[in-house]
N, C-alpha and C positions, 0 to 999 in steps of 0.2 A: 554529429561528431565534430563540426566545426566549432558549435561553441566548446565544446567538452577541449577542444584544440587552444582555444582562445584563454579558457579558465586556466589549463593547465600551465603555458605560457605566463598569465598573470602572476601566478604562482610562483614559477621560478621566478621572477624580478624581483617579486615580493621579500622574496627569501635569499637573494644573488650573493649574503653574505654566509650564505647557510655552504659555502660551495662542493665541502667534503662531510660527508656524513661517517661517524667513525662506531662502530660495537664490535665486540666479541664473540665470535661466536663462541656456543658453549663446549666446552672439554678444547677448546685451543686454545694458545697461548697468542697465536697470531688476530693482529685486529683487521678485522677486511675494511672496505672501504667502498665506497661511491659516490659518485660526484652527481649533482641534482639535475643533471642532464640524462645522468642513464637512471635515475628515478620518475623523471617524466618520460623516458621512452618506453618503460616497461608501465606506465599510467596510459598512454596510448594505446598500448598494444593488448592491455587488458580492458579497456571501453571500447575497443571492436571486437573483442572476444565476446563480452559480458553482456553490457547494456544491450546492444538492438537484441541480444535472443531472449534476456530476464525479460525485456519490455513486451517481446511479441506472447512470448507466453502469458505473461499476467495482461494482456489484451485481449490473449481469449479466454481468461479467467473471467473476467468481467464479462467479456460480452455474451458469455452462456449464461453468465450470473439475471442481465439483466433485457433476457432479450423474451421475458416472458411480460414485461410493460409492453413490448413491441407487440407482441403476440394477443396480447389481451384488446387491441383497437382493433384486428383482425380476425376479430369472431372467436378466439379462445375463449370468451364469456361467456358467449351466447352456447356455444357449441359443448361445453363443461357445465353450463346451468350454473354460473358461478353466482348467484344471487346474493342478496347481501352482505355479510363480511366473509365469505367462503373465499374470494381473491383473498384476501389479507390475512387468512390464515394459512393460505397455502404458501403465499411469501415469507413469514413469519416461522413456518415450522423448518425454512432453509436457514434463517439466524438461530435458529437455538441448536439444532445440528452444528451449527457451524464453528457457535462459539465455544464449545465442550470437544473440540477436536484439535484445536493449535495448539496447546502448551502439552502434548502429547504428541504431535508430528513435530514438533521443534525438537524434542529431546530426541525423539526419531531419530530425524534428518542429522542429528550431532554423530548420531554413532552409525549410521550408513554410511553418510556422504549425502550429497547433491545429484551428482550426474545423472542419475537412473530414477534414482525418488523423485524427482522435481517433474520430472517430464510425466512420471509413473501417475502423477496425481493429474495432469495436464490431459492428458489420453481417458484417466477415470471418468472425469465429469464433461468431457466429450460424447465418450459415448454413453452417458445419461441423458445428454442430451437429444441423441441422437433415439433414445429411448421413448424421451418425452411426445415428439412426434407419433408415436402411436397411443397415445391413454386414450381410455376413453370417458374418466370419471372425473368425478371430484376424488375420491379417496386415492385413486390410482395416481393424480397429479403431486396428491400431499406427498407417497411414495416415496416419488423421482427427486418431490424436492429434497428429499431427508439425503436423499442419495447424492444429492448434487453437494449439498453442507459437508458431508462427509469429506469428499474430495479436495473441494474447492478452501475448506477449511485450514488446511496445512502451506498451501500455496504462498497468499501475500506475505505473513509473515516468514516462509519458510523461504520466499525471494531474498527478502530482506537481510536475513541472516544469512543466508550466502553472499550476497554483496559484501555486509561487514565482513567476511572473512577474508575478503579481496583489498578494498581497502580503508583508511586510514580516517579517524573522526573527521576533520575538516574536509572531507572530501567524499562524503557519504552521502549529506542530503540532496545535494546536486544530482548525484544518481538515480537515490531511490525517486526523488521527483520525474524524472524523465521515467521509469518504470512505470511508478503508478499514474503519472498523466496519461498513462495506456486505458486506464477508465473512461479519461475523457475522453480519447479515439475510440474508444469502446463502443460509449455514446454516439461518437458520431457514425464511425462505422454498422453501428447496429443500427441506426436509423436508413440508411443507404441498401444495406442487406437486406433487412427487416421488408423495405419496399418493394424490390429487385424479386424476392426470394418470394415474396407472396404473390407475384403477379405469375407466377409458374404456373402453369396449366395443371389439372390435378392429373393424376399420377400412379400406378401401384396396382396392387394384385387385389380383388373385389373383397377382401374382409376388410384392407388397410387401407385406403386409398387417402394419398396426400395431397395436401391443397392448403392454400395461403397461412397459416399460420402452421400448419403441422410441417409446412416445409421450410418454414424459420426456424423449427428445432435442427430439423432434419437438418441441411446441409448446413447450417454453423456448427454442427456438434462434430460431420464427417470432415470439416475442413478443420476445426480444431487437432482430432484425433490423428489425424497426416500430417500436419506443421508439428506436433508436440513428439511424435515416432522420431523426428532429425532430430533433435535439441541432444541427445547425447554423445552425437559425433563434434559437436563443437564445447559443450559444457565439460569443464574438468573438475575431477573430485577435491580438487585443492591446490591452491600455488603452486606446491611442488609438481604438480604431477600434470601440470600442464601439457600439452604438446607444442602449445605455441609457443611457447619461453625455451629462452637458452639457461644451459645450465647456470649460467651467472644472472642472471634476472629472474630464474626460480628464488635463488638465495636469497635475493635483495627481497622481493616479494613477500618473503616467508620471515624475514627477520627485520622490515622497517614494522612491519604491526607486532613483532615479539618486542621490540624496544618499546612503544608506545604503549600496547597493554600490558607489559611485562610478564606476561603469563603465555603457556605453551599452548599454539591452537587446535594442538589435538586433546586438550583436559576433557574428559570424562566429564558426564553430568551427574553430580555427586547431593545426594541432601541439601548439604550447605550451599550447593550454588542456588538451589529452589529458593531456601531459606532469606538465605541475601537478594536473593529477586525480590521476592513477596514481600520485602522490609524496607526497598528504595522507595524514599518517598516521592523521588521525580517519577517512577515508573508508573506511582499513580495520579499524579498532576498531569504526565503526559495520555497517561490514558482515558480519562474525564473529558480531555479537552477532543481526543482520537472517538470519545462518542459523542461529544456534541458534534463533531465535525458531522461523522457517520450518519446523524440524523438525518443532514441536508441533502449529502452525495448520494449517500443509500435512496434517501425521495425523490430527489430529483432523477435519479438513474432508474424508478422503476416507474413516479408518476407522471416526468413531464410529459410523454406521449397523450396521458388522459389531460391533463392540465391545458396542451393547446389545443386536442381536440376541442375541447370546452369553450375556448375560445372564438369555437365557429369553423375551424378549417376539418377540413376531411380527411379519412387513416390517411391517407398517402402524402395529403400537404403536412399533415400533424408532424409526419416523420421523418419529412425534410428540412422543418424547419427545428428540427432539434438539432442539426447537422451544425452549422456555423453557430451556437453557443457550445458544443463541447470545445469542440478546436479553438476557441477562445477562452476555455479553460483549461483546454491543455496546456498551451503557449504559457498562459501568465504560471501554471502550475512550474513549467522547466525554469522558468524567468526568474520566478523568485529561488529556488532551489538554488541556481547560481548565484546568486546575490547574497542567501544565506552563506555559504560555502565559504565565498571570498571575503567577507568580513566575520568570519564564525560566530555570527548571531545566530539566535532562534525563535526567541520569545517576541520581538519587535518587528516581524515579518507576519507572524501569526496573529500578532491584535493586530494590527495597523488592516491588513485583510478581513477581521471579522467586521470591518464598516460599509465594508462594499456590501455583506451578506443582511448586517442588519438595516443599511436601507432600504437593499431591494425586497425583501420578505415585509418590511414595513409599507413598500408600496401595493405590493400584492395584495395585504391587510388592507389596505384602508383607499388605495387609489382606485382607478377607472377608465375604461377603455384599453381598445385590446393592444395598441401599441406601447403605452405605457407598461402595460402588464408584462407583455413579451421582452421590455427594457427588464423590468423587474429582472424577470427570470434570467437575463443573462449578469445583473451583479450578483445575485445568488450563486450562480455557477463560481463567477471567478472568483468572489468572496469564500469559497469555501472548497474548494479542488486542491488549493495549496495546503490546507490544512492537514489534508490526509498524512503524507510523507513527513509534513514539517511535524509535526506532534512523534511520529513513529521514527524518524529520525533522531530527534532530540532526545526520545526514551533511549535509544540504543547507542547513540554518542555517550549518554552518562551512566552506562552498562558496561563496568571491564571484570573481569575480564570475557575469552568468547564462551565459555560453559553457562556465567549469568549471561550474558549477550543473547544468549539462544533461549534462554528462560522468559526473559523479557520480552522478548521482540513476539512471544507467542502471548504472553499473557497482558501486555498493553492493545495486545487484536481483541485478543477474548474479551476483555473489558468495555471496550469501544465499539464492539459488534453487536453489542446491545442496544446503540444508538440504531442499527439498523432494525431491530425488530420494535422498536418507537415508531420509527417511521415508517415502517406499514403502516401503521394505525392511524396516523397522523391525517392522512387525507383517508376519508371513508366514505363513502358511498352517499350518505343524505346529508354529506358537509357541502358536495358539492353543488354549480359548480363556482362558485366563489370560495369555498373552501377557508371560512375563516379561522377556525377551529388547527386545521394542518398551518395556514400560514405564523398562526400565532406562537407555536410548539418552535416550529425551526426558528422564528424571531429571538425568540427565551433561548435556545440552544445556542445562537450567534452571540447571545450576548455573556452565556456562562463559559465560551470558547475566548473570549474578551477576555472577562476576568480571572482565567485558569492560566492564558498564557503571559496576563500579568503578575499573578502571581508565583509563576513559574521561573520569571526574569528576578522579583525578590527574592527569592527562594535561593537559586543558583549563585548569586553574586553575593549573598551573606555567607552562605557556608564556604565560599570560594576565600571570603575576609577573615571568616575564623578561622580557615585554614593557614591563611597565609603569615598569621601572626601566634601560631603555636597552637590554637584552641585543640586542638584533634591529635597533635602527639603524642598524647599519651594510653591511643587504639596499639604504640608498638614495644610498651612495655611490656618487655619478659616472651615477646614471642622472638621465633626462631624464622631466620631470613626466605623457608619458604610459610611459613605462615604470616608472614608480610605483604607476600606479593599474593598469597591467596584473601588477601582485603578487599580486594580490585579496588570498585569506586569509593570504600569508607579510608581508602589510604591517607594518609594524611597530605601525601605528593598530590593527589589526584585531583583535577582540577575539573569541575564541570564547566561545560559549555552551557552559555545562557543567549 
């Protein structure tokens, strides 16, 4: 929270000439006002509401997501007879669940609310998890996994779009980066857990008896299912209806994002906001690049366990040394997220990063020896942790208003989550263990994450020029000033972030 303290600070100096900010509310005559000191207090006071609990939950989204790589060096293979690509299809059948479930709990989550949904899914794939500890098949695991996609599906994206609803594009990726760097604590804590949690003595009543990997389901899925039962005593259904805000920083909350999206954030999700989703062309520049990313994150979140096993060390060292590269992708993951934020770049954050990814997947390829290898594996990580948020940040920054915002934000996942069911496949079983075949897939992924988010920086800065010299005025001939503001980002005002 200090940097978030730091950022926000920055901010105001940046802006010191900004010092009154002035709108109307609607149906008064009167114009309220505030001054950019009580817009960064009510910025504070919503990143200790918000962020650590969005973050803790989408930490144990992930790390039920990916604590069945942990589970698989701990005898889940031998013990499930997962023999040849029966692992990879049981990982595989949780991405296709997964991605046929967001842009349907987005539109959800629009006309519920947040408060109770969010946690509601956090608690599901808990206790699926908790579930999983007792299978005892192969079919019975494929089950759990369809069940886990189900859940786990509406979550990231459905974080994300509660975020935006909070606040303001410049101030977005910062966020969603410290959330989903909870991946890469995910990783790390799953490696720590994973270890801890299998050395547990076995356990249980003589049909079910649990022991080292079945008790890696087990208690992350019951500590999941406990932390995510709180989340709704602090999560509020909306600015207004916060408990932490005073009635004047409700206001301000609720009408500095009606001035910037111009649009009401309680709009209905209507045809046309679908429509307008599925026709941004950034929504699919950012989502191509949200699956090459996915390819990496997704492999390395389910395979590095096998990867340094392979290496030579054994389940318990394999699992510890996965611990200091995630928290190394966490960090650079928050780092850039701020750095985006305070220069409102996007696209120069996200290539300049695919080089760390494509050299270390190029050493993996073609170098030798296990230090060097193990170097690999941590530019990989950082080269490619940033990407997540940055790519799903940048689709929802040029997403207004919040009806497409919630469209998008589910269906730039569903798209990119397909990069996860690649990478199952990517490392297979008689690739390894040198695995040329998986390192050369993510190489080609780092390098079409290159060229997406450079052409995603073209892309945004032309149309931002045609804008800016009349090309696009005339989307507002003959319509009527709410079918103006229902353009969101083809408006002619509307300026994409690049």
């Amino acid at each position: 929270m200090a940097a978030i303290r730091s950022a926000d600070e920055k901010h105001d100096s940046d802006q010191a000439e900004a010092v009154v900010l002035e709108t109307k509310s609607q149906g008064s005559s009167e114009a309220p006002r505030w001054t950019v000191e009580e817009e960064t207090a009510l910025r504070r006071k919503l990143d200790w509401q918000l962020v650590p609990t969005v973050t803790i939950l989408y930490l144990l989204c992930f790390l039920d997501r990916i604590n069945i790589g942990n589970a698989r060096i701990q005898g889940l293979q031998e013990d499930l007879d997962l023999y040849g690509y029966r692992f990879n299809i049981a990982t595989s059948i949780f991405y296709i669940v997964y991605l046929t479930i967001e842009v349907p709990s987005n539109i959800i989550l629009k006309h519920v609310g947040p408060r109770y949904y969010l946690p509601g899914l956090v608690v599901g794939f808990g206790a699926v998890s908790v579930g999983t500890a007792f299978v005892k098949t192969f079919e019975q695991l494929c089950a759990v996994r369809a069940l886990l996609g189900i859940f786990e599906g509406g979550t990231m994206p459905g974080l994300a779009f509660f975020l935006s609803s909070f606040y303001k594009r410049e101030e977005l990726y910062f966020r969603v980066g410290i959330y989903v760097s909870a991946a890469s604590i995910a990783g790390a804590f799953g490696g720590l857990l994973a270890a801890g949690f299998s050395q547990i003595p076995e356990w249980g009543i003589a049909s079910s008896r649990l022991h080292t990997w079945r008790n890696i389901f087990f208690f992350e899925g019951l500590i999941t299912m406990l932390i995510a039962m709180t989340a709704p005593i602090i999560l509020p259904q909306s600015p207004e209806t916060s408990k932490y805000l005073t009635d004047r920083e409700k206001f301000i909350a609720v009408e500095r994002l009606r001035l910037e999206s111009k649009a009401e954030a309680h709009e209905r999700v209507q045809a046309r906001h679908v429509k307008q989703a599925l026709l941004n062309i950034n929504n699919y520049i950012c989502a191509a690049g949200f699956f090459a990313i996915n390819i990496t994150v997704q492999g390395l979140s389910v395979f590095m366990p096998t990867l340094l096993k392979d290496l030579g060390w054994e389940s318990l060292t394999a699992q510890y040394y996965t611990v200091p590269v995630y928290v190394a992708a966490s960090l650079v993951a928050i780092g850039i997220g701020f750095i985006s934020d305070k220069t409102r770049m996007r696209g120069l954050y996200l290539a300049l990063f695919t080089f760390l990814g494509i050299t270390g997947f190029a050493m993996l390829r073609w170098g030798h020896g296990n230090a060097l290898r193990y170097t690999a594996i941590y530019l990989c990580a950082l080269g490619a942790f940033p990407g997540g948020p940055g790519f799903l940040s940048w689709g929802l920054n040029n997403a207004a208003g919040p009806a497409i915002r919630a469209v998008s934000g589910g269906w730039i996942v569903t798209l990119g989550t397909m990069g996860g069911i690649l990478a199952v496949w990517a490392y297979l079983p008689d690739d390894g263990p040198a695995f040329p075949i998986g390192h050369t897939i993510n190489l080609v992924a780092q390098i079409l994450a290159l060229f997406l988010s450079s052409f995603g920086i073209w892309y945004c800065v032309r149309e931002n020029r045609i804008r800016a010299r009349g090309g696009r005025d005339h989307r507002l001939v003959g319509l009527s000033e709410e079918e103006k503001v229902g353009l969101g980002y083809r408006h002619p005002d509307f300026r994409y972030i690049s």
